[in-house]
C-alpha positions as CSV (number, residue, x, y, z in Angstrom):
1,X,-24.9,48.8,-40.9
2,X,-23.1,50.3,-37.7
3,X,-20.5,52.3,-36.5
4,X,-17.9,49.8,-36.6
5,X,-18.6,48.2,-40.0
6,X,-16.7,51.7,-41.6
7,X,-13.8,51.1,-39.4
8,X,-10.8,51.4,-41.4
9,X,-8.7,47.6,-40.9
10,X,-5.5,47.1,-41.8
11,X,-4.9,44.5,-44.4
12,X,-2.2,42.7,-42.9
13,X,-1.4,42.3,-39.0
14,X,2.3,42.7,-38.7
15,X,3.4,40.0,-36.4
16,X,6.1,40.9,-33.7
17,X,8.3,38.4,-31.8
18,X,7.6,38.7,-28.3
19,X,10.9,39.7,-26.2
20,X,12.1,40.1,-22.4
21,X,12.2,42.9,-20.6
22,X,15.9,42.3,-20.2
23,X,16.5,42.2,-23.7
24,X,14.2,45.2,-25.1
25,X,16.5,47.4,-22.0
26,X,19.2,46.1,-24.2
27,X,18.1,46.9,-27.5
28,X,16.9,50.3,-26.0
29,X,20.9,51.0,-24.5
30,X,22.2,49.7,-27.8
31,X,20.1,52.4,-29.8
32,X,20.8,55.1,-27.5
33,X,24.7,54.5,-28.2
34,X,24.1,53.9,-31.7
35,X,24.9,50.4,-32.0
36,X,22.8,47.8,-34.2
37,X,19.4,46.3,-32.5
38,X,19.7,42.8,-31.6
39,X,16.2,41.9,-31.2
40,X,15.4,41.9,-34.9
41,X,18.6,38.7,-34.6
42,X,16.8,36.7,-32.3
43,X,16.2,33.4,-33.4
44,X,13.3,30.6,-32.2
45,X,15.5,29.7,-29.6
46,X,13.8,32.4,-27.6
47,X,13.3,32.0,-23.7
48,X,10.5,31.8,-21.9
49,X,9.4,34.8,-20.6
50,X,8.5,35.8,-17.2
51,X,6.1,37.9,-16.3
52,X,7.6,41.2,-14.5
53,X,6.1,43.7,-12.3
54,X,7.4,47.8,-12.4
55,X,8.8,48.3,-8.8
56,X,10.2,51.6,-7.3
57,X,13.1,52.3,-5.1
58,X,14.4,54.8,-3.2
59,X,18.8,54.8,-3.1
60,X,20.8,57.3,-1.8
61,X,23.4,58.8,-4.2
62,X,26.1,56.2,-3.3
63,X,24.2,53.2,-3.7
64,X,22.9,54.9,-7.7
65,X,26.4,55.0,-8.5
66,X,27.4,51.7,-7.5
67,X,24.6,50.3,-9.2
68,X,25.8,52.3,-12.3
69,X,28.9,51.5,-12.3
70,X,28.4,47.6,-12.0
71,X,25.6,47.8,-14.4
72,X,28.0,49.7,-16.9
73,X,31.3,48.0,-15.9
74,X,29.5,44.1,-16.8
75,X,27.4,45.3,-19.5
76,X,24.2,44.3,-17.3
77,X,20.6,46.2,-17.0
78,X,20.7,47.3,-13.8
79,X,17.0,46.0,-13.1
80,X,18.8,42.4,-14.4
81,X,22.0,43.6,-11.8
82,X,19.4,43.7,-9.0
83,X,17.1,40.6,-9.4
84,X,20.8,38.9,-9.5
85,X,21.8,39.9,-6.2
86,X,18.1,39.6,-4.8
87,X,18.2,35.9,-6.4
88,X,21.8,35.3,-4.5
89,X,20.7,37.0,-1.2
90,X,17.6,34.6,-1.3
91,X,20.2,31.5,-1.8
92,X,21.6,32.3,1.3
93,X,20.6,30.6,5.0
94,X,18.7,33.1,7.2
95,X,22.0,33.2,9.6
96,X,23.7,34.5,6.4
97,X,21.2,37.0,5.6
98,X,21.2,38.0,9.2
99,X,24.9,38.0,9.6
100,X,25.1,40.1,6.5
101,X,21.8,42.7,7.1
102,X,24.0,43.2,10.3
103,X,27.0,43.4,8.4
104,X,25.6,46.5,6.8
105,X,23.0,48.1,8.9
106,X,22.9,52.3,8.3
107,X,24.0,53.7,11.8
């Protein structure tokens, strides 16, 4: 008999529904303000998930508090907030993107 044969097991495995990143930011905002969790409401009409990466960024003080106040004005995660705009820059034609990076190049 080993080692591992004494491990303590637990009797039962508690099984967790798998959620998005999106939606465990949301339960995690809605417990901070004190509001009910909506996770544990999620029904099998789950979506598929994608796999994410952690990602850091560097904004300057105006760009934080736009972000902030979008993400709190439309009730959106701001990490949701920013993959939208990434995914509606990326829609655009490279003349667009050009025309716009242009648009908004820091002197």
């Amino acid at each position: 008999m080993s080692l591992t044969d004494l491990k303590k097991r637990s009797k039962q495995t508690v099984k967790r529904n798998k959620v998005s990143v999106d939606q465990f930011i949301e339960d995690a905002d809605n417990y901070a303000q004190g509001k009910p969790s909506t996770v544990n409401k999620l029904t099998s009409e789950a979506k598929p998930t994608t796999n994410f990466r952690h990602c850091t960024f560097t904004f300057d003080a105006s760009a934080i508090s736009h972000l902030q106040q979008a993400s709190q004005q439309h009730k959106v995660a701001k990490s949701k907030l920013l993959r939208l705009l990434l995914k509606q820059f990326d829609s655009l034609s490279p003349q667009q993107q050009q025309a716009l990076l242009e648009e908004n190049q820091e002197r």
